[in-house]
N, C-alpha and C positions, 0 to 999 in steps of 0.2 A: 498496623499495616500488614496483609494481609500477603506473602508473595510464595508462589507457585510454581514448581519448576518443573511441571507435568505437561503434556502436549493435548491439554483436554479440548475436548470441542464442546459448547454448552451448546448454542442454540444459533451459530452460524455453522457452515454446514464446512467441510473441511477443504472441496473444491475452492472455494472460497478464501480462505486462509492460505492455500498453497499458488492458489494461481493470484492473488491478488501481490504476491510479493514482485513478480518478472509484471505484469502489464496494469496497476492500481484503475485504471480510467474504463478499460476494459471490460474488468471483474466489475464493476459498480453497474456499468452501465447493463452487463447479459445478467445482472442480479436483481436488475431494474425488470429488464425483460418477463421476468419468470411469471413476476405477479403477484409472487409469493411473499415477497420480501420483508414485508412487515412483520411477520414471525421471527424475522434472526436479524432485519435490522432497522435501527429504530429510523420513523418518515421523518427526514429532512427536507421536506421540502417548500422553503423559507431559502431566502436569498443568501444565507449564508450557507447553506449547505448546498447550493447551486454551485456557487464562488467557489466554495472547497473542491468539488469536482472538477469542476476546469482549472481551476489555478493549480492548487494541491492535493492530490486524492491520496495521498495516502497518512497526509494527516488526518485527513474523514474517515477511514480506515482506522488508524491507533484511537482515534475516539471510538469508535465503533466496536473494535475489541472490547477496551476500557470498559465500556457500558456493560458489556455481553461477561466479558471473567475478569475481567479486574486486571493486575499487575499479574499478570502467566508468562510462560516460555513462549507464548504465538505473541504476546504482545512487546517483550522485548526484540523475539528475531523482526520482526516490523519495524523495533524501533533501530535497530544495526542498519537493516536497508534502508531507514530513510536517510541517519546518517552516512552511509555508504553513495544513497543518490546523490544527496544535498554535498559532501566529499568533494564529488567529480571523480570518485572509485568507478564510475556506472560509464561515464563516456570516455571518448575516445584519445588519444594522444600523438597528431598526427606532426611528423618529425617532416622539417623539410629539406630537403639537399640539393644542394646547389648541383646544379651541372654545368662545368663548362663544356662548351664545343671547342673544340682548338681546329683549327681551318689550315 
């Protein structure tokens, strides 16, 4: 096993890896856009990798590293934010308080 603690970038481009951590659905979909995308990632497109973007994108994402460099430093920080989303470290924690009115 093979692991990498270097911030390399093979053949997905680095936009990509930085913006795909804050909005995963986003980054896939303006990477889709491009046209280009077969060069840095590989076609998914088969029902499961439909699924993965609307359900989970950023598991499609840590597979997509995966392919691209293996076990690196871009594909564990992916993997801290998925644990961090999947957590509930990502939303919110809304406290509620009581008000009386006294009359």
């Amino acid at each position: 096993m093979n692991v990498s603690l270097a911030l390399t970038v093979h053949s997905i481009p680095l936009w990509f890896l930085v913006l795909s951590l804050f909005l995963p659905r986003l980054c896939i979909f303006l990477a889709w856009l491009q046209h280009g995308t077969g060069h840095f990632i590989p076609v998914t497109v088969n029902l499961i990798g439909i699924v993965l973007w609307i359900l989970i994108p950023r598991l499609l994402i840590l597979y997509w590293i995966y392919i691209d460099q293996g076990i690196s430093l871009w594909f564990i920080i992916h993997l801290i934010a998925l644990a961090i989303a999947w957590g509930g470290g990502g939303s919110r924690v809304y406290s509620r308080r009581r008000v009386t009115y006294v009359d």
